[in-house]
Structure formats: C-alpha cells, structure tokens
LOGUGU-629489 format. One line per 10 residues: number of its first residue (from 0); for each residue x, y, z of N, C-alpha, C. Coordinates in steps of 0.02 Angstrom, whole numbers. Example, Ala and Ser with C-alpha at 12.3 -4.5 7.8 and 13.67 -1.06 7.14 Angstrom:
! LOGUGU-629489
0> 660 -284 390 615 -225 390 660 -165 390 ~ 642 -112 354 684 -53 357 645 2 394
END
This chain:
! LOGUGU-629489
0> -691 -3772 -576 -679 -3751 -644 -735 -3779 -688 ~ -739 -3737 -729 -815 -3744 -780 -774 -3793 -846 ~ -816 -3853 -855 -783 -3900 -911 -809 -3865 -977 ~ -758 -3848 -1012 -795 -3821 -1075 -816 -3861 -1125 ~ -872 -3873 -1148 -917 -3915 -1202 -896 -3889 -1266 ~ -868 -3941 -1320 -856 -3930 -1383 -946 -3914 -1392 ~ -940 -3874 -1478 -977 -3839 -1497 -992 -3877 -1587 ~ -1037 -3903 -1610 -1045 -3897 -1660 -1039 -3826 -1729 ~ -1007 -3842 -1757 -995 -3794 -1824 -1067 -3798 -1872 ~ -1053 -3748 -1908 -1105 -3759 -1969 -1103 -3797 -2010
10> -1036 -3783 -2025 -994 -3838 -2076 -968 -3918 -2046 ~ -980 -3911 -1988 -973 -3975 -1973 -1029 -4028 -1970 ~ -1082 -3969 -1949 -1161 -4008 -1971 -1176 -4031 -2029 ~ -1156 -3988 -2082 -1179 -3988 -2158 -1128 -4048 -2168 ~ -1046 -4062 -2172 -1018 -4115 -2176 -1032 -4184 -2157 ~ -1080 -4183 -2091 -1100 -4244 -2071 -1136 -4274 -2107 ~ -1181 -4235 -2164 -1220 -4301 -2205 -1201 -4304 -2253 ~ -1130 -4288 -2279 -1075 -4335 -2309 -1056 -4395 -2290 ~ -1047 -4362 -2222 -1011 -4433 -2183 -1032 -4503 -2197 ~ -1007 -4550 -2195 -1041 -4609 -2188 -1012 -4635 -2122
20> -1055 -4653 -2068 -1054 -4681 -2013 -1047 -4737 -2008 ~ -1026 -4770 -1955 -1018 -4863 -1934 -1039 -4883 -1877 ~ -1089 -4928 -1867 -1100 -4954 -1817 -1074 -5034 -1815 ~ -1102 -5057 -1753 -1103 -5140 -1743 -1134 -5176 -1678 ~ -1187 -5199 -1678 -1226 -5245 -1629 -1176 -5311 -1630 ~ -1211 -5336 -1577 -1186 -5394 -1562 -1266 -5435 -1544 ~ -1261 -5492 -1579 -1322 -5538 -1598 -1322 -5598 -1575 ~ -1340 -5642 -1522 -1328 -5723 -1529 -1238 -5746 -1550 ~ -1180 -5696 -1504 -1142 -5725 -1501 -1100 -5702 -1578 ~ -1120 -5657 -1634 -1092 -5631 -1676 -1097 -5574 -1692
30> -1064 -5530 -1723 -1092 -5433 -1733 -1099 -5440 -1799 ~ -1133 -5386 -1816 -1163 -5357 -1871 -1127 -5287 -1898 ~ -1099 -5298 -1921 -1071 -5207 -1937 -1124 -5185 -1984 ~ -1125 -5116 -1982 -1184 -5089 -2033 -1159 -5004 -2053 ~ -1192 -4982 -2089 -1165 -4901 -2093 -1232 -4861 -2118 ~ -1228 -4806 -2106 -1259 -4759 -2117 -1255 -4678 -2124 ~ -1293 -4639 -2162 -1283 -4569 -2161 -1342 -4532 -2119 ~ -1328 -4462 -2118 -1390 -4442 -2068 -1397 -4398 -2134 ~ -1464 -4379 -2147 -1513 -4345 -2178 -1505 -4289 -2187 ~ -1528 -4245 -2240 -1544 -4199 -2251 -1612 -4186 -2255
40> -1640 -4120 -2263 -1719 -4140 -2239 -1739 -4136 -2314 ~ -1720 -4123 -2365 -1740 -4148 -2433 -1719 -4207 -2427 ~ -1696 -4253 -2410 -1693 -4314 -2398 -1735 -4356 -2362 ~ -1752 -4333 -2315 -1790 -4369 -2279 -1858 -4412 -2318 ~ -1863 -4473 -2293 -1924 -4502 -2324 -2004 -4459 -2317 ~ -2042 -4455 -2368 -2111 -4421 -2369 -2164 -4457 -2372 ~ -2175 -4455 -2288 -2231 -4511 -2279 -2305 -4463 -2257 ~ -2331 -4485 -2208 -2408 -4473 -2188 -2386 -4449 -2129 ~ -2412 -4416 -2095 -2399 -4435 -2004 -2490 -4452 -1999 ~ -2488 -4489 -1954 -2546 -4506 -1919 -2599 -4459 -1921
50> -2655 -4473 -1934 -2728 -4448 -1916 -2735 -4434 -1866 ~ -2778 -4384 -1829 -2807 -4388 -1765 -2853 -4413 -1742 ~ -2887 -4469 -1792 -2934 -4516 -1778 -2912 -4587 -1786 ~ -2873 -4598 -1781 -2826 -4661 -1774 -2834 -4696 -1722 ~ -2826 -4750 -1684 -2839 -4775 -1634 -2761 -4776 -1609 ~ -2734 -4783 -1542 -2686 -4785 -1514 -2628 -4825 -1554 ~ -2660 -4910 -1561 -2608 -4938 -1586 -2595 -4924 -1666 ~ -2654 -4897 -1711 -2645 -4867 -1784 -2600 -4813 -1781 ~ -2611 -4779 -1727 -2541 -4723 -1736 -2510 -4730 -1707 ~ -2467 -4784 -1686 -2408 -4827 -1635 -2371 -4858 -1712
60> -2416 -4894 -1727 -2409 -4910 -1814 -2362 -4864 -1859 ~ -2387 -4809 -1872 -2400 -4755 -1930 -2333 -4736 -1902 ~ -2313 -4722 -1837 -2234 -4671 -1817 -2205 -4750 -1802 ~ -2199 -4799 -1804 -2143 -4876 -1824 -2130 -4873 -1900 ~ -2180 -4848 -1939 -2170 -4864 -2018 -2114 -4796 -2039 ~ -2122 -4736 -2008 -2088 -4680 -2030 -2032 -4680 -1998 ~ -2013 -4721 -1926 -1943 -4743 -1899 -1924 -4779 -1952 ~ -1962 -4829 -1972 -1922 -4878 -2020 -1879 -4853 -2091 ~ -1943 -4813 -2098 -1936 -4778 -2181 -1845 -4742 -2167 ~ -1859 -4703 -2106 -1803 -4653 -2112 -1718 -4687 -2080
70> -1746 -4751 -2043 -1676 -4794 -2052 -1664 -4817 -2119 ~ -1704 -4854 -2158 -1714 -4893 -2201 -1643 -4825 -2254 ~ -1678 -4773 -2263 -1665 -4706 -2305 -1582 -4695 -2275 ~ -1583 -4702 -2212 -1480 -4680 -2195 -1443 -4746 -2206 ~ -1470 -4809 -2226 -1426 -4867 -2235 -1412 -4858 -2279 ~ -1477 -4843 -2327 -1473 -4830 -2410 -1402 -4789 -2440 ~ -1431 -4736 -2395 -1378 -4664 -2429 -1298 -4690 -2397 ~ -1306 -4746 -2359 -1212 -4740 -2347 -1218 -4810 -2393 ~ -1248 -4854 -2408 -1243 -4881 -2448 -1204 -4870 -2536 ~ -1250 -4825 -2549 -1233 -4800 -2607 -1167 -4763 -2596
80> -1139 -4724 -2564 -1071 -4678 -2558 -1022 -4747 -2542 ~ -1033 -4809 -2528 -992 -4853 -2510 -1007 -4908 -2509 ~ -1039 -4943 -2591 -1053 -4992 -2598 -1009 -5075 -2559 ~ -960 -5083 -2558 -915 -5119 -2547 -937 -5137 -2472 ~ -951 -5111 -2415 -965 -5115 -2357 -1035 -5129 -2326 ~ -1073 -5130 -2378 -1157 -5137 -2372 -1130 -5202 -2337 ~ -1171 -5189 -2282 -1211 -5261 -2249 -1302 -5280 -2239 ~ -1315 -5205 -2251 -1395 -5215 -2239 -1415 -5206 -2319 ~ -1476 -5216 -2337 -1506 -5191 -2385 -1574 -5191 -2369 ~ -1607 -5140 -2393 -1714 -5129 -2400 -1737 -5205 -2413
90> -1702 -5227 -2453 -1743 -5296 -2489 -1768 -5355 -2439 ~ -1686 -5357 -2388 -1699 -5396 -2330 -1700 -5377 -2285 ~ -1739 -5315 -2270 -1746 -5271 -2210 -1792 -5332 -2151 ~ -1860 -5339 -2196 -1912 -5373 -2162 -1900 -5435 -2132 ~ -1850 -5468 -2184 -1840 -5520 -2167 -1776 -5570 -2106 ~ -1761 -5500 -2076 -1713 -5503 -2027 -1745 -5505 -1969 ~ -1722 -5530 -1939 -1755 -5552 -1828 -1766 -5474 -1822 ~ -1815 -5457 -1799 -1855 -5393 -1766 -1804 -5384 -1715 ~ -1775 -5442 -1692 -1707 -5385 -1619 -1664 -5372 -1664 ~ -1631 -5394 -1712 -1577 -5367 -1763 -1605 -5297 -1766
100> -1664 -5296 -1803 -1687 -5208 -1841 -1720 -5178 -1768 ~ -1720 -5187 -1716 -1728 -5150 -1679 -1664 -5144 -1662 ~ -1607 -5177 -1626 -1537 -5166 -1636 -1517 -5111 -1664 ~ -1519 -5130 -1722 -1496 -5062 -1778 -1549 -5000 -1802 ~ -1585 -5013 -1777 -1632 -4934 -1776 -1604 -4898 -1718 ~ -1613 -4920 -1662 -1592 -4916 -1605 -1521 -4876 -1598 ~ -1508 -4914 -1626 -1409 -4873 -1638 -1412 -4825 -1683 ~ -1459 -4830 -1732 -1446 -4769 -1785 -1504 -4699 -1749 ~ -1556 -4715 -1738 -1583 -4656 -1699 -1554 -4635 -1640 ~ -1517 -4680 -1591 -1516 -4669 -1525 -1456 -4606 -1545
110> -1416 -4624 -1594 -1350 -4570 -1603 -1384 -4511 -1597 ~ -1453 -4509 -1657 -1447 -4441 -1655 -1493 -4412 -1632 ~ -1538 -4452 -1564 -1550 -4415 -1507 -1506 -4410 -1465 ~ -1444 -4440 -1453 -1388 -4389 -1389 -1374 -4356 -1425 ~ -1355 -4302 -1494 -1331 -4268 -1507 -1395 -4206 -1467 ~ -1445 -4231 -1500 -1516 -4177 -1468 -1505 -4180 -1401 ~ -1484 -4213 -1349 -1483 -4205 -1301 -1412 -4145 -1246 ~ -1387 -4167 -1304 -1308 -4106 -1288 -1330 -4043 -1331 ~ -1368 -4032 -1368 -1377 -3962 -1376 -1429 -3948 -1324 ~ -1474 -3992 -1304 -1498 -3959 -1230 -1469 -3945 -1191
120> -1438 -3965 -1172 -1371 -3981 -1126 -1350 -3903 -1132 ~ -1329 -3886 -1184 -1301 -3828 -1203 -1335 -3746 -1168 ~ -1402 -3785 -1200 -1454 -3733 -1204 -1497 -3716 -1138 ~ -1475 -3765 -1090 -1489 -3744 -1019 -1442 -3715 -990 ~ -1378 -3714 -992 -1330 -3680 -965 -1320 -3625 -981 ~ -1335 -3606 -1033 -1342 -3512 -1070 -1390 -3489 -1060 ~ -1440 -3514 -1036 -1527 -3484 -1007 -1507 -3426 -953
END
C-alpha cells in the first residue's frame, strides 16, 4: 500500500509566516528556548551576494553574513508578534558562544530545508 503524503495548502503556506515557531537546544547541561517566524520574501534581509572575484573564504564569508542576517530577521519578527517570550535579541547576537548561534541557526534553517526536502520528495514521485 502506497503511504499517502500530507500536502501543503496555499493558505497554509501564507499562514506560516504568521506563525510564530519554538525551538530549544540544549547547551552545557541547560536549554535555550528561542522562537521564530519564517519570511516573506519582502521580508527577507537585502544584502549583497558575493562577487565572482572573491576569494573562496571572502565568499564563505559573504553567504555566513546573509545566514546570519536572515536568522537574525525570523527571531526578530517572532520577537515582535510576542514580545514576552524573547530569549534572543540582535544586540547580543555576537556576543553569544558561536555553538549557541550555530545551535540556533542550525535549528532555524535546518526546519526549513526538510520542508524543501519533502516537496522533493513529492516531486520525484509524480515525475
């Protein structure tokens, strides 16, 4: 028997960056809860992308700063819809342990590459 795969809506897409999301790492023995929204693409931060004369690690650089920008941008936006629950803020982004903000980049991008990965998913089986 063929398992049938739920299906994203339109309206369920467009509702998601209402949503405000929740995560939580676990750090040296304590968690971190944190929240976030996913983007709209008028939302999205407006940065540079890399040159093509950049050297490897300058544009290794340039796509870390636009990961950052666009976590930095979904803490923000669930921030604001739900002040009371902020645990992160921009101000002390930098100043947190690099495994913390890799932690939580990590969790906030990784979501929404498995979602990209189940519409492949999708999109090989209807080929």
């Amino acid at each position: 028997m063929t398992e049938k795969k739920n299906t994203w809506t339109i309206e369920e897409l467009i509702a998601l960056t209402d949503e405000v999301q929740t995560g939580e790492i676990d750090f040296q023995g304590k968690s971190l809860k944190f929240q976030w929204c996913e983007l709209t693409e008028a939302e999205e931060p407006k940065v540079k992308l890399p040159a093509g004369e950049m050297s490897t690690e300058e544009t290794n650089k340039a796509y870390q700063d636009i990961a950052t920008a666009r976590v930095l941008e979904m803490i923000e936006k669930a921030n604001t819809k739900r002040p009371a629950k902020r645990t992160l803020v921009r101000e002390a982004w930098d100043k947190l342990p690099s495994t913390v903000r890799w932690a939580v980049s990590s969790k906030i991008i990784g979501g929404s590459q498995e979602v990209g990965s189940n519409f492949r998913e999708v999109d090989e089986v209807e080929s």
